[in-house]
LUMKE-49228 format. One record per atom (N, C-alpha, C, O): x, z, y. Coordinates in steps of 0.02 Angstrom, whole numbers, plus 32768, in hexadecimal, padded with zeros to 4 digits. Layout:
XZY
...
# end
This chain:
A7DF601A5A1B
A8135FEB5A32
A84F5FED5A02
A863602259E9
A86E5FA559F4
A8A15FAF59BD
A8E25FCB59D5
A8EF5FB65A0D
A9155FF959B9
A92C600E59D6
A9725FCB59DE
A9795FA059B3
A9975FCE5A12
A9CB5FAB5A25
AA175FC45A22
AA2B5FFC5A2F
AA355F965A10
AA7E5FAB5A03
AABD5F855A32
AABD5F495A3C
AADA5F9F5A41
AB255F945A84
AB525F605A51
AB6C5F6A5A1A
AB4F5F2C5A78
AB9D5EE65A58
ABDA5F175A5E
ABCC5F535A61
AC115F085A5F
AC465F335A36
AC755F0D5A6D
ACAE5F235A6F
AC675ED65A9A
AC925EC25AB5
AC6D5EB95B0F
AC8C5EC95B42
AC335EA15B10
AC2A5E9B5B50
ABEE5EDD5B5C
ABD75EE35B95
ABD65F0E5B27
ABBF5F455B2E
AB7F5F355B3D
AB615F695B30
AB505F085B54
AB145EF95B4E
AAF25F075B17
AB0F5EFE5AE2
AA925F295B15
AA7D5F2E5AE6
AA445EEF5ABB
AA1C5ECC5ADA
AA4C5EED5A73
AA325EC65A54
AA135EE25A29
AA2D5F185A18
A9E25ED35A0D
A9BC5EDF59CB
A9F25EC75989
AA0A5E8F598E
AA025EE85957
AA215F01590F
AA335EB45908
AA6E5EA35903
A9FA5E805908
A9FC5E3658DA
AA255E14591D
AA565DFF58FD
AA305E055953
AA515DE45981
AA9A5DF35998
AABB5DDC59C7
AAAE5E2E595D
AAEE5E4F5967
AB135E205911
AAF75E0C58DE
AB425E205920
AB705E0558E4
AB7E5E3F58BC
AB805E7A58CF
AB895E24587D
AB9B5E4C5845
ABF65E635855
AC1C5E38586C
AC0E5EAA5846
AC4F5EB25845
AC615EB9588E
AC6C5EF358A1
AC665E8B58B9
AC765E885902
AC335EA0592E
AC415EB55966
ABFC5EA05920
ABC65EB75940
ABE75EA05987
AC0C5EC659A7
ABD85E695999
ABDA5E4159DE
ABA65E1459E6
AB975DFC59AF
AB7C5DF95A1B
AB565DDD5A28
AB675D935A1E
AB9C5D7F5A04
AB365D6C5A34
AB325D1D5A26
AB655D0F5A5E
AB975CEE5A50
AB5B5D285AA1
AB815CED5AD3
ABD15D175ACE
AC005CFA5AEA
ABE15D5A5AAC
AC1D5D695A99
AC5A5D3D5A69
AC955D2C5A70
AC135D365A26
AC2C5D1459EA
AC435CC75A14
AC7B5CAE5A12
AC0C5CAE5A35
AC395C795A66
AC7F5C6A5A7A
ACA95C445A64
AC7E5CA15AB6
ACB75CA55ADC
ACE85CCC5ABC
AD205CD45AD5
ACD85CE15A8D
AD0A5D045A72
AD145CF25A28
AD0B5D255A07
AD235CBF5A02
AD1E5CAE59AA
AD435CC75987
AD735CE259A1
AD3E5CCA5950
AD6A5CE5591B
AD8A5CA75919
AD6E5C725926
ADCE5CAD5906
ADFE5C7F5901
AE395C8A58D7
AE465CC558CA
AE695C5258B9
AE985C6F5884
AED45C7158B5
AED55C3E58D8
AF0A5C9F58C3
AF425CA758CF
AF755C7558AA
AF825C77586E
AF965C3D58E6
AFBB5C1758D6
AFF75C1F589D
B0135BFC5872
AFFA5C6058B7
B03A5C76588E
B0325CA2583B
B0475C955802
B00A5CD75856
B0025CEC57FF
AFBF5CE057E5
AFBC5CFE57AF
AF805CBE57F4
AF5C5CA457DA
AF1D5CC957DA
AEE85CB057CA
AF255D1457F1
AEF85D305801
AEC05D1D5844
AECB5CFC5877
AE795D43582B
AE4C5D285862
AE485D71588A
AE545DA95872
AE305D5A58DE
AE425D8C58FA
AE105D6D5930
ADF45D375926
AE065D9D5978
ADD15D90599E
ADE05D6E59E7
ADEE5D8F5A18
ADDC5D2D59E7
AE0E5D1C5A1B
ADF95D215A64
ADC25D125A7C
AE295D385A7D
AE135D565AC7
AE0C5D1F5AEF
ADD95D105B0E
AE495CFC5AED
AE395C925B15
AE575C645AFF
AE775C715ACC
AE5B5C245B17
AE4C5BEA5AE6
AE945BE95AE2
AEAB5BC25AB8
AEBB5C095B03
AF045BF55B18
AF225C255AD6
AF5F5C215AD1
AF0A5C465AB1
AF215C9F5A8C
AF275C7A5A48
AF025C8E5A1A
AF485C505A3E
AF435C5759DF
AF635C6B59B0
AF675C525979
AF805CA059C5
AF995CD95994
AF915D2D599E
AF9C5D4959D3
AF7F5D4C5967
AF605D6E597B
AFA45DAF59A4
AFDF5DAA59B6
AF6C5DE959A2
AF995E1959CE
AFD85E4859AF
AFF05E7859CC
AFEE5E2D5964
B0105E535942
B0435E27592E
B07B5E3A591F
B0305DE3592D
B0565DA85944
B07C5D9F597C
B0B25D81597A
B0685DB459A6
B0845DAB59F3
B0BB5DD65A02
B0F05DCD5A20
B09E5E0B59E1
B0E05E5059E7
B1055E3B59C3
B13C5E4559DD
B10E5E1D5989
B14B5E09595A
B16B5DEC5980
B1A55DFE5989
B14E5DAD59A9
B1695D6B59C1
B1AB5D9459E5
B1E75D9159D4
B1885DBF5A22
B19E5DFD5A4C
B1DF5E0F5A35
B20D5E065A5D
B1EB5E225A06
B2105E4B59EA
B2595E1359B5
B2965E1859BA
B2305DE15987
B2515DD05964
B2675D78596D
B2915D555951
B2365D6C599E
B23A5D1859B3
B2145CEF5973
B1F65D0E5947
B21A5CB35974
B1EB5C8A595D
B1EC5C855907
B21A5C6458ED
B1BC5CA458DF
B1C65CA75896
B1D75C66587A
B1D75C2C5890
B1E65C83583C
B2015C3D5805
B1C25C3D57DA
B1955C6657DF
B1C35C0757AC
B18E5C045771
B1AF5C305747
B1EC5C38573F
B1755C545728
B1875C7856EE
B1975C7156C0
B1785C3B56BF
B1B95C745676
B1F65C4C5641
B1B95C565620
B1AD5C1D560B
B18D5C79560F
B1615C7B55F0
B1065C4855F9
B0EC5C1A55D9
B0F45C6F562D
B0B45C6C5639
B0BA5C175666
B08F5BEC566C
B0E85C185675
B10B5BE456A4
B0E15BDE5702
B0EF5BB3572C
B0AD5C17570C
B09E5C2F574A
B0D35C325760
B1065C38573F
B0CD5C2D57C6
B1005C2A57EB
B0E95C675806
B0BF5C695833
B1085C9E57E8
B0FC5CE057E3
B1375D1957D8
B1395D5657D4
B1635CE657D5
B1C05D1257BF
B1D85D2E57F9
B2005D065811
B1D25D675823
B1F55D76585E
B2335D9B5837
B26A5D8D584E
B2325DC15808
B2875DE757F9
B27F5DC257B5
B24A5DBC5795
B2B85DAC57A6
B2D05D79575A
B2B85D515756
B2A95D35578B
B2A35D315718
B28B5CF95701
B24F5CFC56E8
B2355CD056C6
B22B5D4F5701
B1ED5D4D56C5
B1BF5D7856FA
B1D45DA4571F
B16F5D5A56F3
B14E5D7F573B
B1435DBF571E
B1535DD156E5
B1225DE6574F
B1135E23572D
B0D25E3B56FA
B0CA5E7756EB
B0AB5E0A56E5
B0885E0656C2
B09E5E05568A
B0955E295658
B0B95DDD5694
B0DC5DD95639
B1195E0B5629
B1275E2655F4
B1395E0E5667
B17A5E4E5647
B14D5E88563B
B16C5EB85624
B1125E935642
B0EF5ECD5643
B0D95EE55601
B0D65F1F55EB
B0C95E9E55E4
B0AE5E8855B0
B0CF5E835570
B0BD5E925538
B1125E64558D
B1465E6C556F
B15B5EB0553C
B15A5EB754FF
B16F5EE2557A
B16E5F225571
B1405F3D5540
B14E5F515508
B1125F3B5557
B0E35F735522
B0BF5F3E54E6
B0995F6054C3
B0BF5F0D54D7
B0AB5ED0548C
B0EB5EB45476
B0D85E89544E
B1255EB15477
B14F5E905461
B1555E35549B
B1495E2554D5
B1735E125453
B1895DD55473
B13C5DAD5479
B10A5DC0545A
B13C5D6554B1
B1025D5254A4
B0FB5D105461
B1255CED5445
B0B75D16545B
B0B45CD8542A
B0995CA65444
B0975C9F5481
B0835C7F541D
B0685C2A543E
B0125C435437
AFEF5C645411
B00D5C155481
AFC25C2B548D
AF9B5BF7544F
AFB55BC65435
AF5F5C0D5444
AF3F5BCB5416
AF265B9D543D
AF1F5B655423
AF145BA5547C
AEF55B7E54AE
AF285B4254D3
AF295B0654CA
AF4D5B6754FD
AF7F5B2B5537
AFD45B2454FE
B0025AFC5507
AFD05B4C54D4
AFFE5B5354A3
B04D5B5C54B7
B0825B51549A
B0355B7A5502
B07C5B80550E
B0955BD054F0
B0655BEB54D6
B0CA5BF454EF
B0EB5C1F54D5
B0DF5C72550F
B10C5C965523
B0A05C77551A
B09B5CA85545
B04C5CD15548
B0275CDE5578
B0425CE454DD
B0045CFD54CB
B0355D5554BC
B0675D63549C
B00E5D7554E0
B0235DB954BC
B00B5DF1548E
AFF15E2454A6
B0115DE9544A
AFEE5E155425
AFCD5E4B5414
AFD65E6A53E0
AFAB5E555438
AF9A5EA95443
AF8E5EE353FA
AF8A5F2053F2
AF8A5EAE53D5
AF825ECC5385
AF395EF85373
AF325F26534B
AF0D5EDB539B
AEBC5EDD539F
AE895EB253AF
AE785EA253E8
AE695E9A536A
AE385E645370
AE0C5E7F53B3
AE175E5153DB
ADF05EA053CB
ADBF5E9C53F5
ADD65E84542B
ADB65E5A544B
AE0D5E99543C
AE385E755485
AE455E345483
AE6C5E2254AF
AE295DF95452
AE305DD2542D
AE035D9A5459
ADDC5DB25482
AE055D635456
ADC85D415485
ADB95D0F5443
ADDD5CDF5436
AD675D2B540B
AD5A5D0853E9
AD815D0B53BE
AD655CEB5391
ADC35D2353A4
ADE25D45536E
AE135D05537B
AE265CE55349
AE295CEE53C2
AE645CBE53ED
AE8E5CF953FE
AE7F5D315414
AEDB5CD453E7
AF135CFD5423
AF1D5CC9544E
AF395C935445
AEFC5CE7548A
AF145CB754D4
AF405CD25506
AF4D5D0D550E
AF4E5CB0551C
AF805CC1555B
AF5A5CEF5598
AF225D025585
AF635CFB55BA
AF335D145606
AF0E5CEA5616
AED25CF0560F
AF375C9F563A
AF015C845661
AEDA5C555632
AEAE5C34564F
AEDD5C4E5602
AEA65C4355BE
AE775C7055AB
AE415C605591
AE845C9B55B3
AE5C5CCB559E
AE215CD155E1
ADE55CDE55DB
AE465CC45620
AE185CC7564F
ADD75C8D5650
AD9A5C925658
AE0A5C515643
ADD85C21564F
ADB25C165611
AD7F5BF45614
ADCA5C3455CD
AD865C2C55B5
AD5C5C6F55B1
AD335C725583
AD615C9855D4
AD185CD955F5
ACF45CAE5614
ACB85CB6560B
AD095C735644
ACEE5C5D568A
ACD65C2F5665
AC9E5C28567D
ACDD5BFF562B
ACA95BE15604
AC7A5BF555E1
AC445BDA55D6
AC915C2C55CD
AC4B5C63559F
AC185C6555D7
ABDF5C4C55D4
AC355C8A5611
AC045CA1564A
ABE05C5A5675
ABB15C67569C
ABF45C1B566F
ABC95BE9568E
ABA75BD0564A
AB735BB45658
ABB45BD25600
AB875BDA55D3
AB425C1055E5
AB095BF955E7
AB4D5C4855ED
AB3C5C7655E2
AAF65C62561B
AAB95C665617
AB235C4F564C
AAE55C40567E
AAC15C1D5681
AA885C265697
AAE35BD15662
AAAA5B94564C
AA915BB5561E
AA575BA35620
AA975BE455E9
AA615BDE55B8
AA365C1055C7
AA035C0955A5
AA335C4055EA
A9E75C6C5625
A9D05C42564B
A9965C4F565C
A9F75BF2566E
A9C85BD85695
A9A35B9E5657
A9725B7D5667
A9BC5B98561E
A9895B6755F5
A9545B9255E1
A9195B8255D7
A9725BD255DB
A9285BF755AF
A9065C0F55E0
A8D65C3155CF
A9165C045636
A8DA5C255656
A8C05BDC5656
A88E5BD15635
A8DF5BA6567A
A8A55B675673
A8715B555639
A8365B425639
A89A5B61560E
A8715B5C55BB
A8395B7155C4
A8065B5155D1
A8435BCC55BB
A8145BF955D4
A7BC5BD955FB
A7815BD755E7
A7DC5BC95631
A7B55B925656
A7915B6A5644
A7555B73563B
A7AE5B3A563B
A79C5B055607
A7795B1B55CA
A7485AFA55B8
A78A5B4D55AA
A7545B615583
A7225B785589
A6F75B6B555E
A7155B9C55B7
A6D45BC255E9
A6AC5B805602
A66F5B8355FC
A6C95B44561E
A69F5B11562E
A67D5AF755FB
A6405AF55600
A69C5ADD55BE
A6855AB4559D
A6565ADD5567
A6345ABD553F
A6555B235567
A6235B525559
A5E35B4B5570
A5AE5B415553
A5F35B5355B6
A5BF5B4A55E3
A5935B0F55E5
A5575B1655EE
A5AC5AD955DF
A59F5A8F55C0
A5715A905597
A5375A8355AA
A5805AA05553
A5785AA25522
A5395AC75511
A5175AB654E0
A5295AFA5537
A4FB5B2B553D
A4B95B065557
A4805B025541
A4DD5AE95593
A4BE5ACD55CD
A47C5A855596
A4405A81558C
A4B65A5D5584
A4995A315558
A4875A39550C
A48A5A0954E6
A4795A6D54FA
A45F5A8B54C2
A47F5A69548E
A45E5A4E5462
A4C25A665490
A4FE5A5C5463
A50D5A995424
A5485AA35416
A4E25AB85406
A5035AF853EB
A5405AEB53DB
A5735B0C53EA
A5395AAF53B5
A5605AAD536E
A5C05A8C5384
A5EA5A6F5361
A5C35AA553D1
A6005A8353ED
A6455AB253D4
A6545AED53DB
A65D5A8B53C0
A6995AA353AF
A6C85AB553E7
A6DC5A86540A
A6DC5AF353F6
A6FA5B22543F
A7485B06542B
A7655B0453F5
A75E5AF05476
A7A15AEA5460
A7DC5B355457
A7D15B5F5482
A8075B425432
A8205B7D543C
A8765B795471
A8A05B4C5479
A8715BA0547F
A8A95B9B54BE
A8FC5BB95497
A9315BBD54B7
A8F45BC95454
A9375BC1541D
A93B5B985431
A9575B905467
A9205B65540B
A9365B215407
A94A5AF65430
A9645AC75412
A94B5AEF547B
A9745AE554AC
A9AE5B0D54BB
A9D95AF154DC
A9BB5B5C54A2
A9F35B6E54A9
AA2E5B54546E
AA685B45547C
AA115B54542B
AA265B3253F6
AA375AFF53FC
AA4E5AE953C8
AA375AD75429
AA355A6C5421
AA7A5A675425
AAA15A86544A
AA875A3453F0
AADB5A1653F5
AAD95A2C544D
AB005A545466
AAA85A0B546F
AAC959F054C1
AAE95A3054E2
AB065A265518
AAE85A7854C5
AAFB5AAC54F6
AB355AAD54D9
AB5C5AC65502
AB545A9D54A2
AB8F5AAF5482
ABAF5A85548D
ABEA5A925481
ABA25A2D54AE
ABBE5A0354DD
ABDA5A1C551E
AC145A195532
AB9E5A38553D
ABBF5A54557E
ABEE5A98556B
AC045AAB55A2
AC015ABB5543
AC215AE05538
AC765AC45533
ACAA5ADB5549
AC685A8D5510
ACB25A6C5512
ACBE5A41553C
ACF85A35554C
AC875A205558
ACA15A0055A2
ACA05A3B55DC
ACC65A33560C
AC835A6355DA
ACA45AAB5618
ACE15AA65603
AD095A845622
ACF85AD355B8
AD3E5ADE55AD
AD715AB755B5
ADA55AD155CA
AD715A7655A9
AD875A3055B1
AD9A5A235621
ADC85A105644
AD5F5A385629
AD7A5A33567A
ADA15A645694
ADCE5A5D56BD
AD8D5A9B567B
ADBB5ADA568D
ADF95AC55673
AE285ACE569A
AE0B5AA75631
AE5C5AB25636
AE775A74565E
AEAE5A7E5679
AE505A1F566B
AE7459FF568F
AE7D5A1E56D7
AEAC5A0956F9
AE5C5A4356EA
AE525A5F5744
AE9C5A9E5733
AED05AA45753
AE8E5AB7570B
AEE05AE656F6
AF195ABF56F5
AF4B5AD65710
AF1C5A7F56D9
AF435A5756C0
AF4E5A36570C
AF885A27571E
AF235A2D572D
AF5359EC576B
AF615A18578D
AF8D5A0C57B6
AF455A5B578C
AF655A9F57BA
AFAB5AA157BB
AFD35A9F57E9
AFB15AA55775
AFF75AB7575C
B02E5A77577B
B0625A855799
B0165A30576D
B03559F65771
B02D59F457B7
B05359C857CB
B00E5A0D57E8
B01B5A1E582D
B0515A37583A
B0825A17584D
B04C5A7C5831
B09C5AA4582E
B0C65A9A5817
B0F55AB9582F
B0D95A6C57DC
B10E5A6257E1
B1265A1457F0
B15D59FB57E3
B0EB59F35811
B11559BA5836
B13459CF587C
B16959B95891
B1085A00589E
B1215A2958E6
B1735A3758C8
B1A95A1E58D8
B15F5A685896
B1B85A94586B
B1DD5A535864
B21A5A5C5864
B1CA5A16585E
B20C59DE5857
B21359CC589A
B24C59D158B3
B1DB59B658C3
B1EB599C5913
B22559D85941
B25159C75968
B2155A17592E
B2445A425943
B28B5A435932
B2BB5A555953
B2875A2658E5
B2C75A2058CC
B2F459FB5904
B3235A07592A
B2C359C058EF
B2DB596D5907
B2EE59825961
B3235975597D
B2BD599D597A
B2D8599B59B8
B32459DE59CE
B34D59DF59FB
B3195A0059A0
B3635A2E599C
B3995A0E598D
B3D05A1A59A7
B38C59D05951
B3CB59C2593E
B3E3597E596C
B40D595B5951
B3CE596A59A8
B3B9594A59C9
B400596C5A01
B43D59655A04
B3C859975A29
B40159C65A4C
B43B59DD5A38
B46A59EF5A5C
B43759DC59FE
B4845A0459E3
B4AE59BF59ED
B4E559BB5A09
B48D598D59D1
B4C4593259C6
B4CC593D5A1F
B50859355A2C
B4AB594A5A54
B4A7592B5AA7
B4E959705AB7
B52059665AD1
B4D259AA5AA2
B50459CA5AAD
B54659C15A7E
B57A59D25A9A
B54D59AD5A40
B5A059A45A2F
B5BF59655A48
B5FC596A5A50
B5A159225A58
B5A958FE5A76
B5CD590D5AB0
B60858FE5AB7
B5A759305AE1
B5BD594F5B2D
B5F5596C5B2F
B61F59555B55
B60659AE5B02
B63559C05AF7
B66F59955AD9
B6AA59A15AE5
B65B59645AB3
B69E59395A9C
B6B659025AD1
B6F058EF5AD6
B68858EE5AF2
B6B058CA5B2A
B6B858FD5B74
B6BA58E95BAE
B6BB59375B60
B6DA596D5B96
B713598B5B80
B73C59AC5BA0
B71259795B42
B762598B5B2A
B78E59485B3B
B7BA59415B65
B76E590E5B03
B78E58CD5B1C
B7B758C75B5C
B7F458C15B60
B77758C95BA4
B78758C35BD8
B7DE59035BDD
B81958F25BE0
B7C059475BDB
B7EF596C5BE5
B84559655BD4
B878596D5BF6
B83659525B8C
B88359325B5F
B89258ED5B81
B8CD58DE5B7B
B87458CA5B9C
B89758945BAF
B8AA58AC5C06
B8DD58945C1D
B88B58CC5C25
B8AD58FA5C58
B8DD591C5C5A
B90359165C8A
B8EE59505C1D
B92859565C04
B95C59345BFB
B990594F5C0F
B95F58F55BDD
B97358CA5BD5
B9A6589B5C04
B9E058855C04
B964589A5C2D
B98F587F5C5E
B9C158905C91
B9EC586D5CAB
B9AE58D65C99
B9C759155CB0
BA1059215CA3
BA3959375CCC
BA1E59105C5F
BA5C59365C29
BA8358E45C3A
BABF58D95C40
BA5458BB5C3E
BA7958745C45
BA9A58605C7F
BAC858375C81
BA7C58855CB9
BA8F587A5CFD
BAC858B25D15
BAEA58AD5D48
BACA58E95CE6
BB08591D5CFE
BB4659175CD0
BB7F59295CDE
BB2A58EF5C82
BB6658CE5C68
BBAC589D5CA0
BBE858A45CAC
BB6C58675CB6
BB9E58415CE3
BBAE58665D28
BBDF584D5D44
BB9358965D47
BBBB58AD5D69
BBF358D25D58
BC2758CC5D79
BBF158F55D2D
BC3A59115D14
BC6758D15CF4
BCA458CD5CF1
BC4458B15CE3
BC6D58725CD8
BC9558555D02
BCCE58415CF5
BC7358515D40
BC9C582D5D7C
BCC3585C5D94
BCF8584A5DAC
BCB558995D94
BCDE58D35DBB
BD0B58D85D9A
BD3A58E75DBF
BD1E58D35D61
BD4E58CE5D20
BD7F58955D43
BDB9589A5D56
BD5958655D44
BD8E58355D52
BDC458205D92
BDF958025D97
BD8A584A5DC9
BDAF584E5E11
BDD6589B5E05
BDF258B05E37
BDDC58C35DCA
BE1A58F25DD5
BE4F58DC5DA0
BE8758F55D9A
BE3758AF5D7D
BE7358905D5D
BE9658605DA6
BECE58675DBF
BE7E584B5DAF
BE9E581B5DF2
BECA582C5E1A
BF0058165E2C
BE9B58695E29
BEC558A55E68
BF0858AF5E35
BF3E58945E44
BEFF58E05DEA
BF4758F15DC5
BF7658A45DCE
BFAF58AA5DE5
BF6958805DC5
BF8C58385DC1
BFB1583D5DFC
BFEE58455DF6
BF9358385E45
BFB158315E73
BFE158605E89
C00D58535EB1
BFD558A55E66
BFFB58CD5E84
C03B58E15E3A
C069590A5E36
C02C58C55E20
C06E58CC5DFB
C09458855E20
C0C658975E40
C08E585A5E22
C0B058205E38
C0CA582D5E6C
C10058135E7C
C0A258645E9D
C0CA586E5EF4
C0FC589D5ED6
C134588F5EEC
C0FD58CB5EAE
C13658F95E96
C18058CD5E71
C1BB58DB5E79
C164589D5E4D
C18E58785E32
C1CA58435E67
C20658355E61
C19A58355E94
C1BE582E5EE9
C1EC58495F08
C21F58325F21
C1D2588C5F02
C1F858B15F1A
C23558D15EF2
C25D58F15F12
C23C58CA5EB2
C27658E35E94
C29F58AD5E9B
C2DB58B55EA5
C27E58635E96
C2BC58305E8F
C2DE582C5EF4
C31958235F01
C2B658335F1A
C2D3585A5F56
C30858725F6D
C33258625F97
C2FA58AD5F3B
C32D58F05F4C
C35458E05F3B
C37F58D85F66
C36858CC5EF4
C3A158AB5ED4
C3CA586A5EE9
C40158595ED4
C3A058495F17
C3D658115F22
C3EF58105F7A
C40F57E65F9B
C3CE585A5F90
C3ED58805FE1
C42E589E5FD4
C43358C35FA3
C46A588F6000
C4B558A35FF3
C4A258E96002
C4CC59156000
# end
């Protein structure tokens, strides 16, 4: 009996080939559970539900530092402290400054100062460098599934050939389907889709990063607005205030001028009075 091996997540046993490479998880795991890229720093990670798209080292940042910026570099929305995520200040640190990738050509390739770390004797950025592994490796796979069909195909038309006492048949060789212009087509139409699917990624995030703008700078116009006709209102309350205790001291002014008037005049009475009593 072949021996069986435990998924890594729902612990059920499987035979070696029905377990995944790296994650060793089963089929209805790899399901419910996919590898997926983290919204924020671009990494793939194992998503627990459909609702989770960032991963768990992401989340604690969020936790801690609130919602990242794009990075000045890599331009990932991956900046929780400064202007630069931690990939690249990391990177920073121990290679110097970055250079221009040869690939997306933006300014965020870091030199490690060793061809082998090299992709193809390319300085790429990270997520260049990723996506073209992930083109090598769906190369890699179309060209084991042409040479096993080949394979095939060659065993038949052997058999054929045998069959109808063909000696003299020329065998097709299964190079020569890995060789054909047509695989080195799909090599640049893979690479070619991978960077537009990077590319509207990117042009995703940062139309969200402008709608956020737009709707901040939105609230800020609803709130200085509010506040300016709460001052408005207030100063012309004032206003009227300072205007209405003006004229009362105004009038009060004038009824004690009145009163002094009258009462100097009753005094003035009274002296011409006294003076003209024997």
């Amino acid at each position: 009996m072949a021996a069986l091996y435990a998924c890594t997540k729902c612990h059920q046993r499987f035979p070696f080939e029905a377990l995944s490479q790296g994650q060793q998880l089963c089929k209805e795991c790899r399901i419910a559970h996919p590898v997926v890229k983290c919204t924020y720093c671009r990494t793939e990670y194992q998503q627990e539900s459909k609702t989770n798209t960032i991963c768990k080292k992401c989340a604690q940042n969020v936790q801690l530092y609130g919602t990242p910026k794009p990075c000045q570099y890599c331009n990932i929305i991956a900046a929780f402290i400064g202007n630069k995520c931690q990939r690249c200040t990391n990177s920073e640190k121990k290679y110097g400054p970055p250079y221009s990738c040869e690939q997306c050509k933006q300014q965020c390739a870091f030199d490690r100062k060793d061809d082998r770390k090299k992709v193809d004797g390319k300085l790429l950025c990270w997520l260049c460098t990723l996506s073209y592994k992930r083109v090598l490796q769906k190369t890699k796979e179309q060209r084991k599934h042409l040479s096993s069909s080949s394979r095939s195909g060659h065993q038949e038309k052997e058999q054929y050939s045998r069959l109808s006492g063909g000696g003299h048949y020329n065998s097709f060789s299964p190079d020569l389907a890995l060789d054909s212009p047509g695989t080195d087509h799909f090599v640049i139409i893979a690479q070619l889709k991978e960077e537009v699917a990077t590319l509207k990624k990117m042009l995703h995030q940062k139309d969200q990063m402008i709608l956020e703008k737009e709707k901040k700078i939105t609230e800020l116009k609803a709130d200085f607005q509010y506040q300016e006709s709460q001052m408005r209102a207030k100063m012309n309350q004032m206003e009227k205030t300072h205007k209405e205790v003006t004229e009362q001291l105004q009038a009060k002014n004038r009824e004690l001028l009145k009163q002094a008037a009258a009462l100097s005049k009753s005094k003035k009475s009274e002296k011409l009075g006294a003076i003209t009593s024997p």
